[in-house]
BAMI-765507 format. One record per atom (N, C-alpha, C, CB): x, z, y; residue in one letter; atom name; residue number from 1. Coordinates in steps of 0.02 Angstrom, whole numbers, padded with zeros to 5 digits. Atoms other than C-alpha are relative to their C-alpha. Glycine has a CB too. Layout:
N
      x      z      y r  a   k
      X      Z      Y a CA NUM
...
//
This chain:
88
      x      z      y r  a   k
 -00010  00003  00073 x  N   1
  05473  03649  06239 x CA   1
 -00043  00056 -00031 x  C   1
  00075  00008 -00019 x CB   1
  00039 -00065  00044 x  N   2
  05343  03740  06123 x CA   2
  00041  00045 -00037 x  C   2
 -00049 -00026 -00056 x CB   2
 -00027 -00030  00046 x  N   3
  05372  03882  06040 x CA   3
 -00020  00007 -00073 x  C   3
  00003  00045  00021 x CB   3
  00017  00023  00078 x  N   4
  05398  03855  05863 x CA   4
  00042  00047 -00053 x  C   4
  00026 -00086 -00014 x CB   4
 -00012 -00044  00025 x  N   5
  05421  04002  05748 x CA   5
  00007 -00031 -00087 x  C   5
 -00051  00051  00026 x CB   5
 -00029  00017  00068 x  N   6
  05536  03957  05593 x CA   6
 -00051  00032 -00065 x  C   6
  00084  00035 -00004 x CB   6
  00025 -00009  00046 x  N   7
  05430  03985  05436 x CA   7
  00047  00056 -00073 x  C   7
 -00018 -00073 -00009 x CB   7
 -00011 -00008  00042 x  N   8
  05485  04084  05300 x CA   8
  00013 -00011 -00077 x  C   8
 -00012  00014  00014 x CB   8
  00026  00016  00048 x  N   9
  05511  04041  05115 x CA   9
 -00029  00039 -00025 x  C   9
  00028 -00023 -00031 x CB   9
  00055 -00033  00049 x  N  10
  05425  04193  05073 x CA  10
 -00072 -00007  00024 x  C  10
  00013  00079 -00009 x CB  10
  00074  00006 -00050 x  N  11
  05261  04150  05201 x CA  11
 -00043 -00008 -00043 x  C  11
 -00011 -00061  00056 x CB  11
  00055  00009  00047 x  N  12
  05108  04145  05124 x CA  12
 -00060 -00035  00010 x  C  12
 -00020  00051 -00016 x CB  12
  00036  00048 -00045 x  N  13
  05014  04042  05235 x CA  13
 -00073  00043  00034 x  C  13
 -00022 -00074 -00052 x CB  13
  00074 -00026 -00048 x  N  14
  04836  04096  05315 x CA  14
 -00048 -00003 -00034 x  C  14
 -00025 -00039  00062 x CB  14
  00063 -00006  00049 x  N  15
  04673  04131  05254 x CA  15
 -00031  00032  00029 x  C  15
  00002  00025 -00063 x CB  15
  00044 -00036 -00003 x  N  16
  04533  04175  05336 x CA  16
 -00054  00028 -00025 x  C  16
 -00007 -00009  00025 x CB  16
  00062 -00038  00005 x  N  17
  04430  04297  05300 x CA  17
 -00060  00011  00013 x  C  17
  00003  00028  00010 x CB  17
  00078  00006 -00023 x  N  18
  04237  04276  05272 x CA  18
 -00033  00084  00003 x  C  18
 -00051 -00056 -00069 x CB  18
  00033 -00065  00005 x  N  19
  04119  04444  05306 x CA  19
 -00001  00023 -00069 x  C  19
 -00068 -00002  00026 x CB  19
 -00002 -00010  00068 x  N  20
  04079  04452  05114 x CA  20
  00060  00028 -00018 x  C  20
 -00013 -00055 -00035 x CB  20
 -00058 -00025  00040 x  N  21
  04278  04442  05088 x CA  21
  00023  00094  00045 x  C  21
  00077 -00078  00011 x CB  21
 -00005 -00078 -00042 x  N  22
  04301  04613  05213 x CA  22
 -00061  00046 -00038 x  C  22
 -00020 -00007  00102 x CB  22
  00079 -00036  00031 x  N  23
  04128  04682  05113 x CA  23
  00020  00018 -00057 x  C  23
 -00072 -00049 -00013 x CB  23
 -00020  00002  00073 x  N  24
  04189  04661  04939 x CA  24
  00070  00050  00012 x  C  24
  00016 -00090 -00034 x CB  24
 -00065 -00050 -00002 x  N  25
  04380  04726  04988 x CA  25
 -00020  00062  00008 x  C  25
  00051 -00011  00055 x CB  25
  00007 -00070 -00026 x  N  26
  04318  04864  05074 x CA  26
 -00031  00033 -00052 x  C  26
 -00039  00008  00065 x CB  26
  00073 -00024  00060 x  N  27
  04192  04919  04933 x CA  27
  00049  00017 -00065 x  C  27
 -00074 -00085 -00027 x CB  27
 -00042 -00013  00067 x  N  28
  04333  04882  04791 x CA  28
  00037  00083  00026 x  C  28
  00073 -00080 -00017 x CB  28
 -00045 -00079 -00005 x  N  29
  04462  05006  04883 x CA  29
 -00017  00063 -00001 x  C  29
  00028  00010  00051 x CB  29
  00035 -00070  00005 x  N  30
  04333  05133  04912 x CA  30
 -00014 -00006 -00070 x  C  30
 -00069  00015  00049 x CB  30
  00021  00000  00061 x  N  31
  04313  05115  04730 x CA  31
  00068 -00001 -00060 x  C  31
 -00049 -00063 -00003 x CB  31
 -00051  00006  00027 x  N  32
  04493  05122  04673 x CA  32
  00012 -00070 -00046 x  C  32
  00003  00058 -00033 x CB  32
 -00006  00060  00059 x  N  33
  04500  04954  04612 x CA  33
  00046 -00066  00085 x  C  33
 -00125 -00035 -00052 x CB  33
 -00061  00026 -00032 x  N  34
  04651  04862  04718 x CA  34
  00026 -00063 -00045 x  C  34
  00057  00061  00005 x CB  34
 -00024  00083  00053 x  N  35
  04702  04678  04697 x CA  35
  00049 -00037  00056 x  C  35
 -00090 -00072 -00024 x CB  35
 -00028  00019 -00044 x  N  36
  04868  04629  04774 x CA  36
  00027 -00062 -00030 x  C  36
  00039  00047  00027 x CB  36
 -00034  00068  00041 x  N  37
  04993  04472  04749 x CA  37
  00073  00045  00006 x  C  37
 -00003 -00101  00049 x CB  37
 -00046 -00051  00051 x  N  38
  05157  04528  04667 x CA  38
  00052 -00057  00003 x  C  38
 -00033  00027 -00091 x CB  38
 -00069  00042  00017 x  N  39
  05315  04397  04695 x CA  39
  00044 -00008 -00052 x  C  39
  00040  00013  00033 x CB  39
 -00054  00016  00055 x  N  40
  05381  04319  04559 x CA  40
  00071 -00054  00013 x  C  40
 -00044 -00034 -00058 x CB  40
 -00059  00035 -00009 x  N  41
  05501  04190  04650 x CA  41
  00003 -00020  00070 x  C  41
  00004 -00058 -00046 x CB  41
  00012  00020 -00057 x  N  42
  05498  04107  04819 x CA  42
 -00050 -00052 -00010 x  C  42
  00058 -00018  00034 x CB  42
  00081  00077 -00006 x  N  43
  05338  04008  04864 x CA  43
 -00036  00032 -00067 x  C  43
  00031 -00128 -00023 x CB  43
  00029  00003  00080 x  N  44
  05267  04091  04686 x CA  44
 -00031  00084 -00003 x  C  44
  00080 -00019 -00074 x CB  44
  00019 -00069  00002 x  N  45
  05150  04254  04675 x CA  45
 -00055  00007 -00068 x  C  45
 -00035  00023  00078 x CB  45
  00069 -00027  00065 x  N  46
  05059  04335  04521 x CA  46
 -00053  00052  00046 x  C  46
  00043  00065 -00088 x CB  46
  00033 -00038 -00013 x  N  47
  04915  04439  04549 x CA  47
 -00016  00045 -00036 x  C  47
 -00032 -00020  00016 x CB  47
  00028 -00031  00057 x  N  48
  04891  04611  04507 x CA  48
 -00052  00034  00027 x  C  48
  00044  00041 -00039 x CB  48
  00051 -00034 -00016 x  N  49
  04743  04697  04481 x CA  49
  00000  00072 -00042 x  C  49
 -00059 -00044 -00010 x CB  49
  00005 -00074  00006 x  N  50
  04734  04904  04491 x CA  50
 -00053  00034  00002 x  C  50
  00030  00028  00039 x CB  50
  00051 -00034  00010 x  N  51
  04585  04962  04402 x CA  51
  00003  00080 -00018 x  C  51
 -00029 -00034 -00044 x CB  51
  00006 -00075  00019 x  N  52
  04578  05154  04438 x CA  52
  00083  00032 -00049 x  C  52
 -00083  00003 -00060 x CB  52
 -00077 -00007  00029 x  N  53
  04758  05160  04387 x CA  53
  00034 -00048 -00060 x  C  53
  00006  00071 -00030 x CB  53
 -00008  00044  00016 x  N  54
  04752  05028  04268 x CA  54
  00007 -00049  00012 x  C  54
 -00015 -00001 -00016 x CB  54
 -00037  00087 -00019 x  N  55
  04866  04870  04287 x CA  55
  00000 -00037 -00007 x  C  55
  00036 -00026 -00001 x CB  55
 -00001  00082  00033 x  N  56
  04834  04704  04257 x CA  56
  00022 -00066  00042 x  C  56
 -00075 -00019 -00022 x CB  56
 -00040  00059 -00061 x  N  57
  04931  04543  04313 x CA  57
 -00026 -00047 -00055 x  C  57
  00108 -00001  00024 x CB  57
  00033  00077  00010 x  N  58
  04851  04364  04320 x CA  58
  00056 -00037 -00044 x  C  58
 -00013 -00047  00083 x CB  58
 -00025  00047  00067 x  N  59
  04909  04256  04162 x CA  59
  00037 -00044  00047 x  C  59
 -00067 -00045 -00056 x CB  59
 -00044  00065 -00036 x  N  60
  04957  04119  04307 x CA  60
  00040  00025  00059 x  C  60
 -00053 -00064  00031 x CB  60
 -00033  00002 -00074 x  N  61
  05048  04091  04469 x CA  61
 -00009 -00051  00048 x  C  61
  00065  00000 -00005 x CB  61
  00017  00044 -00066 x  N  62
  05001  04049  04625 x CA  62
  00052 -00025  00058 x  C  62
 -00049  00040  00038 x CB  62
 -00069  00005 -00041 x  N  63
  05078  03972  04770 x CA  63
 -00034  00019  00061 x  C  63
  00046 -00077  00004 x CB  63
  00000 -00023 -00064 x  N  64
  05063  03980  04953 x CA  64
 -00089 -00012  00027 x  C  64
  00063 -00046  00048 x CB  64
  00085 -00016 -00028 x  N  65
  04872  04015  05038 x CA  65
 -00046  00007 -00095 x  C  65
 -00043 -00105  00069 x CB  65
  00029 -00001  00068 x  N  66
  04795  03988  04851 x CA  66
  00024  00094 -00020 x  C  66
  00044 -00075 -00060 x CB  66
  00024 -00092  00029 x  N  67
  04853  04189  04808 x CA  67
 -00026  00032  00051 x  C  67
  00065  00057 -00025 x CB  67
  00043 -00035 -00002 x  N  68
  04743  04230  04950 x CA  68
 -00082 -00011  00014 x  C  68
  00026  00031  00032 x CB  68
  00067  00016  00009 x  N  69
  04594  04122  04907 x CA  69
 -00010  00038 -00076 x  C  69
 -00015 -00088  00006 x CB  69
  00004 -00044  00066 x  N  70
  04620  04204  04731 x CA  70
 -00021  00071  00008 x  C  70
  00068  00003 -00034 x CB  70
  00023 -00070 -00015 x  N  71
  04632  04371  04773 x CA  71
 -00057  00032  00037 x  C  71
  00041  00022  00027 x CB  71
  00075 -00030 -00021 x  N  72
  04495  04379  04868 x CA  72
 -00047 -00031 -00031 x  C  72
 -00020 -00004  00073 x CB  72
  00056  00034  00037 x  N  73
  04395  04273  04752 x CA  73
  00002  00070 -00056 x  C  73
  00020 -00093 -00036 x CB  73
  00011 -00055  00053 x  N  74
  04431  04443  04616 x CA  74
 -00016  00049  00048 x  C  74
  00064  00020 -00051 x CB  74
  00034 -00045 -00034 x  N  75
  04378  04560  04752 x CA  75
 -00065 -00005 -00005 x  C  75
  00016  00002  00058 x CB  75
  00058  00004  00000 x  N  76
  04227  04477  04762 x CA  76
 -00026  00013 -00073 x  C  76
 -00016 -00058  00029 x CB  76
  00041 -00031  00077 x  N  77
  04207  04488  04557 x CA  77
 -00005  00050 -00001 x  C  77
  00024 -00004 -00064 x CB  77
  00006 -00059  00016 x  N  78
  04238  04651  04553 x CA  78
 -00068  00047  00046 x  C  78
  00073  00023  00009 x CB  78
  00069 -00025 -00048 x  N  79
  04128  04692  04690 x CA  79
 -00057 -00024 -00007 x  C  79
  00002 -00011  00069 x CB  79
  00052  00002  00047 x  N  80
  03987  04603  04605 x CA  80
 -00028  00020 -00065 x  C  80
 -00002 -00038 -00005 x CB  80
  00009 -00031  00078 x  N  81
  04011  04668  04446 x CA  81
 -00007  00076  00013 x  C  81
  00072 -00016 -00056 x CB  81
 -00007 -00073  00007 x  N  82
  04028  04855  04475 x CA  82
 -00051  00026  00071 x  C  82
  00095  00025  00005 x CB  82
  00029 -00001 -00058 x  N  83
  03928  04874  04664 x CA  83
 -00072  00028 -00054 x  C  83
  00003 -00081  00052 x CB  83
  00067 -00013  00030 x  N  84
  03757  04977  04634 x CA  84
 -00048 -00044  00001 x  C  84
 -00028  00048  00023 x CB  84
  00048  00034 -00016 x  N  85
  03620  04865  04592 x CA  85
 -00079  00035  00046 x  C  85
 -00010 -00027 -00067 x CB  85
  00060 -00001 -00047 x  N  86
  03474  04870  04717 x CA  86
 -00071  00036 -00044 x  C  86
 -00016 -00089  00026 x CB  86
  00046 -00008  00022 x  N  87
  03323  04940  04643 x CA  87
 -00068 -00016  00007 x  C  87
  00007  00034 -00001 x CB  87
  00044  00023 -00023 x  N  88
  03203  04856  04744 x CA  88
 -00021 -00080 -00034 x  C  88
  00017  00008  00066 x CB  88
//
């Protein structure tokens, strides 16, 4: 009989992580700019984002794997937007 590990209703499902998304995270945190998901119910997460101590939470709500294609989709903004441009 497999083993089959009961699920949670708070689970959040899976999401792997592309190089870019580990590039961008890493780059935001060294940069004080932090973007987590924030439980508003079961199965249901806002996202906030902690610019340099400033707080901001996503207008919507996500559900399960979607807050962490989100969240790392605003890592990557932020890490395009603010990242030194190249000079070359």
């Amino acid at each position: 009989m497999p083993n089959i590990k009961n699920k949670s209703p708070w689970d959040m499902g899976n999401y792997f992580v592309t190089p870019i998304d580990h590039i961008s995270a890493s780059w935001c945190l060294n940069n004080s700019i932090k973007v987590y998901p924030l439980a508003k119910a079961v199965g249901e997460w806002w996202i906030e984002i902690d610019l340099n101590g400033k707080i901001h939470r996503s207008p919507y709500v996500y559900t399960k794997v979607m807050v962490w294609e989100k969240l790392h989709e605003y890592y990557r903004y932020y890490y395009n937007k603010y990242k030194p441009k190249d000079n070359s």
